[in-house]
N, C-alpha and C positions, 0 to 999 in steps of 0.2 A: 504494500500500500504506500502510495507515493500522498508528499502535501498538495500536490498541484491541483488544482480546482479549474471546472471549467469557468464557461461564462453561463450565463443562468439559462436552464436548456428552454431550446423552441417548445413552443407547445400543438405544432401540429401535432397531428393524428398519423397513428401507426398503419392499424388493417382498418380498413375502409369498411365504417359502421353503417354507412349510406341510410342513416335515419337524421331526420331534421328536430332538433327541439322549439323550434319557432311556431310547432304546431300549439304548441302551450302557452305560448305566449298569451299572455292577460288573463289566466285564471289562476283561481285562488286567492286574489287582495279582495278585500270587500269590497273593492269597484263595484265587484262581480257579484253582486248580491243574489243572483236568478242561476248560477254556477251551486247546482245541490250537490250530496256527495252520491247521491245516483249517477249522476253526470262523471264526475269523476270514474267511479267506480268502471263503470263502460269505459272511458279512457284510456283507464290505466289496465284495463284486458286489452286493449289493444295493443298499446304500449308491449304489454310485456308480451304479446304475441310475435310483434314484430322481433323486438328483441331476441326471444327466445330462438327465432328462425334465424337472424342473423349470428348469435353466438354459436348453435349447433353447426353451422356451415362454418366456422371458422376455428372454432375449438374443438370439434370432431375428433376422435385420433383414426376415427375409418368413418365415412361417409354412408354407413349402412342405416338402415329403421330402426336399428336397437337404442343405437346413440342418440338419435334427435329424441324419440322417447322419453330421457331422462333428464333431458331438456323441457320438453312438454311436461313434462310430470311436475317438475321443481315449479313451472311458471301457472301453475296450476296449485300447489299450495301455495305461494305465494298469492295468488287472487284469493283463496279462501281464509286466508288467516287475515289477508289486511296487517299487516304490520306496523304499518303508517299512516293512520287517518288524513283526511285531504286537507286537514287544515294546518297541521306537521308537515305535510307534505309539500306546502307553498313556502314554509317558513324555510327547510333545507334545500328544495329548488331555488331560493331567492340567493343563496350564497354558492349551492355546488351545480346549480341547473347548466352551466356553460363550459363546455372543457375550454381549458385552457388558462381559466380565470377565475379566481373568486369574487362574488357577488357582494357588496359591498353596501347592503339594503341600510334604512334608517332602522331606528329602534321600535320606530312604530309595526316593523314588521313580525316584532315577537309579543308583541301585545296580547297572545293566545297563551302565551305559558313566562309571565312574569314570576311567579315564584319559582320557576324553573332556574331561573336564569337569576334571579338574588339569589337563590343557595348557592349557587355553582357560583359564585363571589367568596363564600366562608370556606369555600375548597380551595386551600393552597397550593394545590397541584395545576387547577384550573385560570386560578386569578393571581398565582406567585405574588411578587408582594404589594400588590393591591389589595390582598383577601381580607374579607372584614370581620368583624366578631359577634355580627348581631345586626340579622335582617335590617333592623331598625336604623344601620347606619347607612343605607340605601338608600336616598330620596327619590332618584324616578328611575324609569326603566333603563331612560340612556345613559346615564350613569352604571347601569348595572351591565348594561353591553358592552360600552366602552370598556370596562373593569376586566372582562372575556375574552371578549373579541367576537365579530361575528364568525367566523371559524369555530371557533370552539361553542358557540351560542348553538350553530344548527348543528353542531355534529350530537352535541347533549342531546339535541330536542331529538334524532334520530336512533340516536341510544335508548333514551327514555321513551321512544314509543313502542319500539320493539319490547323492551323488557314485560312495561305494562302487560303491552298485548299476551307475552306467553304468562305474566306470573296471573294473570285472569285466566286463563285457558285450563291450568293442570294446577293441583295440591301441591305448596311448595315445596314439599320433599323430593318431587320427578321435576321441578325446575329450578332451583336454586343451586344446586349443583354447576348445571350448564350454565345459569347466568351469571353466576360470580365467575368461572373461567370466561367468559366472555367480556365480561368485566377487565377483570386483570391483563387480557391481552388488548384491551383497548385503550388501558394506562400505558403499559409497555408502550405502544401502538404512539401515545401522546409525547410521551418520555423522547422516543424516535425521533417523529418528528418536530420535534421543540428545536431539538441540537441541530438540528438540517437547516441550511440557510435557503435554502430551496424547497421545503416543503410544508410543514408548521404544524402546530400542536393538534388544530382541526382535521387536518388532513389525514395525521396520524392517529386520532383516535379513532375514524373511521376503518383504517385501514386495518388498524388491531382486531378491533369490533367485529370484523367481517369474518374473520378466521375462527369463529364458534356461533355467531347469531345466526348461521345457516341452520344450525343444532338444534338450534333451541328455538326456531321456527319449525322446524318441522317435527318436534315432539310438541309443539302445541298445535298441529295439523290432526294430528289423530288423539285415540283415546289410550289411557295408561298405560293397559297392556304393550302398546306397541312402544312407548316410549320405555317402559323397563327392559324389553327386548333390544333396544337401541343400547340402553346401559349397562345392561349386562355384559353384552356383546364387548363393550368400552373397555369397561372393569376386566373380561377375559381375556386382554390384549390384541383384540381384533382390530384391522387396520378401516378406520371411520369411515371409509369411502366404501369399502363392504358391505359393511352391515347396513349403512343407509341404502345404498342398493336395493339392499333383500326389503327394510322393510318400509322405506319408503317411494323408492323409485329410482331416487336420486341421489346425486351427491351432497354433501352440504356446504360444499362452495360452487354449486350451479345455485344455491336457493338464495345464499350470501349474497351473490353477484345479482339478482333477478329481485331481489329484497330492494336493493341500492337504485335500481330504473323507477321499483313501484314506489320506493321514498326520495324521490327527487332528483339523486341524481345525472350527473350526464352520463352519457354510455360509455365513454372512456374510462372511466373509472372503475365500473364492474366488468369489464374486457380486461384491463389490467391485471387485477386481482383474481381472475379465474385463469387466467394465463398464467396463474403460476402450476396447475396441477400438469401442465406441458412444458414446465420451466422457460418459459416465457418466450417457445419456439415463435418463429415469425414478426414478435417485436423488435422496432427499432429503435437504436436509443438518442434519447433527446426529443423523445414527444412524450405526450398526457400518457398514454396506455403503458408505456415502460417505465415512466415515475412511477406508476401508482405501483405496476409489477415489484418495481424496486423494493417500494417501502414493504412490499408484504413479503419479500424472500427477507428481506431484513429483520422483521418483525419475526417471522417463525425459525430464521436459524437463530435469534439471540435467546429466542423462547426456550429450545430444543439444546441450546448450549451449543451452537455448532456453528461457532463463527467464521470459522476455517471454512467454510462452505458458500461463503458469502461472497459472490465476485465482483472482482475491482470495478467491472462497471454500473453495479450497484452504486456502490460506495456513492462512486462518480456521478452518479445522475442525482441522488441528494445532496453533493455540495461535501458531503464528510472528507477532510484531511485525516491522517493519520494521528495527531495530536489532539483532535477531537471524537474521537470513537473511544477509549478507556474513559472519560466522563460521561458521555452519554451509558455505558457498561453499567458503572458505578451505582448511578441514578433507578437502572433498569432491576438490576441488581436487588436495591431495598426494596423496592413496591415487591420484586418476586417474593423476599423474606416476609414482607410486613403485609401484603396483601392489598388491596386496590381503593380501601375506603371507599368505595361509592353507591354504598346500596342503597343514598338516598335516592338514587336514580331510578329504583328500583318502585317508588311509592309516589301515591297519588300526592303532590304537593298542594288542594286545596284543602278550604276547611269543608268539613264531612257540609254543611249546609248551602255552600256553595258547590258541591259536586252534585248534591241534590238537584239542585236547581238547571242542572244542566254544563255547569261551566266546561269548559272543552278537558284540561288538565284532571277533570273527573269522571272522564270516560276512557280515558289512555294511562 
């Protein structure tokens, strides 16, 4: 590993996703007031229709009916589980909906999960040393963004909708397992991309995120049995991509990647990150699709302890020198010991009387 650093890489596009996101454009703000989540819903099957046709044609490792299958399958729990209601969904399309770039909305645009976003202020991992001691020393929301960042604002709000979703689905004993590992690779994940001058703490907790919320979406797709059969299989030392095979169709980084289109993101980003189970064949590097690849070979060899395994043009397309990966280690290191602090992510952040009533943060 050398210190030399490029220049900040291009963000064209790698394989040719040949979908448009301008088809979205204007829904989701409350402009949109006559935009139900019916409407959505049809959408986003489509969406992930298309999708699903263009990843199985590209990430195939043989072009036969068995492989797009397990394509169709994943993009089929994912429309049934809903992972990301449509109003999460405008909030992480508002920052991650455009490869190339992050979105850089006003504060007004998380006005659906304000106490999302003050607590994620008293987390010093999230708000380093801005973090506060006491909701109360928050006065408005844009202060509490500013204090985050929007990166890290919608990556939360994506985190916390998936969680919701599965810890509502199954008795926390078949999901808390899977979501605290998803958890903790999404810290790792944030830790990552902190130290990367190319990539950033947002970007990295999604990418962490990704590498288990396929799991834990799709043991809240079916009913118990089928998720102890998942776990078992786990706890027996069977390899994850197996067992989800048998017993849900797919993979769980086809559902990861398929999860990330139906919650906002651009398509480059779940092209990336499922590019890793073909090691990232066909990427090129210095676009959106081999960043995102990068950061998630990075993220599962520091996981796995296998940093010898991590090639120099990884390194390279985050920006890391040599004399900045043993800090970043370091850091990664303690949350491994200490564990990921985040389970408030995990819980409805209204008051029970306000979730009554409908408020959005009390249905996810």
């Amino acid at each position: 590993m050398t210190d030399d650093t490029k220049e900040e890489p291009k963000k064209d596009r790698g394989l040719n996703l040949d979908l448009d996101d301008s088809d979205f454009d204007g829904f989701g703000g409350e402009e949109n007031t006559g935009y139900s989540e019916e409407d959505h819903q049809k959408r986003i099957g489509a969406e992930l229709g298309a999708a699903r046709r263009v990843f199985a044609a590209e990430l195939s490792v043989k072009a036969d009916k068995g492989e797009d299958v397990t394509w169709e399958n994943a993009a089929t729990i994912v429309e049934n589980v809903r992972p990301v209601p449509w109003i999460l969904w405008a909030v992480v399309r508002s920052v991650y909906g455009k490869s190339g770039e992050l979105g850089n909305p006003s504060s007004a645009q998380f006005t659906t999960i304000p106490n999302l976003i003050r607590t994620a202020c008293m987390d010093e991992s999230l708000a380093g040393e801005k973090a506060i001691e006491s909701l109360e020393d928050i006065k408005t929301l844009t202060e509490a963004v500013d204090i985050v960042g929007t990166d890290v604002a919608a990556a939360i709000a994506f985190v916390h909708a998936v969680c919701r979703r599965v810890a509502t689905s199954l008795v926390e004993r078949i999901w808390r397992p899977i979501v605290d590992d998803a958890l903790l690779r999404a810290h790792m994940g944030l830790i990552i991309g902190k130290h990367s001058p190319f990539f950033g703490a947002g970007r990295g907790a999604l990418v962490g995120f990704a590498g288990r919320s396929g799991l834990a979406i799709q043991i809240a797709s079916k009913g118990e049995q089928e998720a102890q059969r998942a776990l078992f299989g786990l706890a027996s030392g069977m390899e994850i991509r197996d067992i989800c095979l048998d017993v849900y169709g797919s993979d769980p980084l086809q559902v990861s990647a398929l999860a990330l289109v139906a919650g906002g993101c651009n398509r480059d980003i779940p092209m990336g990150i499922a590019s890793y189970a073909q090691d990232g064949a066909g990427l090129v590097p210095d676009t959106e699709q081999f960043q995102w690849y990068s950061a998630f070979k990075i993220v599962e060899c520091v996981r796995m302890g296998k940093r010898e395994e991590i090639p120099e043009a990884c390194w390279k397309e985050l920006g890391y020198k040599s004399s900045m990966i043993d800090a970043m280690m370091k850091d990664v290191q303690q949350v491994q010991r200490r564990g990921h602090g985040w389970r408030w992510i995990t819980k409805s952040l209204v008051p029970k009387a306000d979730a009554a009533a409908g408020t959005v943060e009390g249905e996810v």
